[in-house]
N, C-alpha and C positions, 0 to 999 in steps of 0.2 A: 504494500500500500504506500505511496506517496504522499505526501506533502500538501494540501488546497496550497495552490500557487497564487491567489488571487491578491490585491495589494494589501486588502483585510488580514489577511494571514502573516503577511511579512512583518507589517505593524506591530503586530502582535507579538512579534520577536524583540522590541526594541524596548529601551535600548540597548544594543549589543554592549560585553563588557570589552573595554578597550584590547584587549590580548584575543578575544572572539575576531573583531574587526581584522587587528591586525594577521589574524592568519587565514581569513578570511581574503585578505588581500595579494597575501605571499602566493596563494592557491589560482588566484585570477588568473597568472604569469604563468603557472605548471606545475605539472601533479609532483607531489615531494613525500618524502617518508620522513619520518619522527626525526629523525638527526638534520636532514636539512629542512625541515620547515623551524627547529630549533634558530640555525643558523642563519638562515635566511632574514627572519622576521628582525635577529641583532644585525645583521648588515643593513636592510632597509630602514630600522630607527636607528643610524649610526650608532650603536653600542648603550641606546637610552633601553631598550628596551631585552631583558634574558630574561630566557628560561630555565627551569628545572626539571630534568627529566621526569620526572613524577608527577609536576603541575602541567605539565603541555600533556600527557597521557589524559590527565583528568580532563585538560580542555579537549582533547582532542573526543573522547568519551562523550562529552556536553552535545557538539558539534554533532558528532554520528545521533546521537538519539535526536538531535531537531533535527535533522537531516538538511544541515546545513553543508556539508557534506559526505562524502562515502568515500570505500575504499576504490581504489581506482584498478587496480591487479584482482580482486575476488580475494577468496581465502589464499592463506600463507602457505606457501610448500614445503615440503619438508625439510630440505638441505637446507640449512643454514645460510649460505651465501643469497637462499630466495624466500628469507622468512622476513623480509622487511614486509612493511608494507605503505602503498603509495597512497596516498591521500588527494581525493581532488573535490572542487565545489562544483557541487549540486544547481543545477538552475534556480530551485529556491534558494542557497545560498547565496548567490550573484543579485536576488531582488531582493533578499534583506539586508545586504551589504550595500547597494543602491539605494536602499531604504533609511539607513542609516549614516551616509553618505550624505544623502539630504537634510533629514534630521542635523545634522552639524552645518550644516550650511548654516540651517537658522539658527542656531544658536551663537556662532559666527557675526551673523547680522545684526543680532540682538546687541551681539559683544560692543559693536563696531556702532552702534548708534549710543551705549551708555559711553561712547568714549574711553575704553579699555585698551583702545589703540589711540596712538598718536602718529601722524607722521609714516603711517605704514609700519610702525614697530609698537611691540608693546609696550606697555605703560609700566 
């Protein structure tokens, strides 16, 4: 069974917690296993943003049950060398990643009219 993909649905996902978003994001780019979406996610927030092995397991766990997204290879094979497993987003992940992408927009907006920015930098 999947997901209602309708924009009522995605909504309902928000708002995402910032480490959701962020791998959310790394996934847009191409499907990754645990060690590099680990990686990836601290390359793209210049080193603001690691993981722990154990806390990316449990986001990644979050993810599979919204079905935000899924495995990309099926189950794990045997040998060792093919027990990773690839991760990639779901079409309903890409619209509540969108979904929340916009949600910060406005909040952005909001920002930028109480004057939190100055000058195009922050205050």
């Amino acid at each position: 069974m999947t997901r209602d993909e309708s924009p009522t649905a995605a909504e309902e996902q928000l708002p995402l917690r910032p480490i959701d978003l962020q791998i959310l994001l790394v996934l847009m780019e191409s499907d990754l296993h645990g060690y590099g979406l680990m990686k990836e996610v601290e390359r793209q927030s210049g080193g603001r943003v690691t993981l722990e092995v154990g806390s990316l397991y449990r986001v990644i766990k979050r993810l599979l049950a919204n079905e935000l997204i899924d495995e990309a290879n099926g189950a794990p094979q045997e040998s060792a060398a093919k027990r990773r497993r690839n991760y990639r987003i779901t079409a309903f992940g890409r619209q509540v990643a969108r979904a929340e992408a916009d949600r910060l927009v406005g909040v952005i907006e909001t920002a930028q009219q109480r004057r939190l920015f100055e000058g195009g930098k922050r205050a």
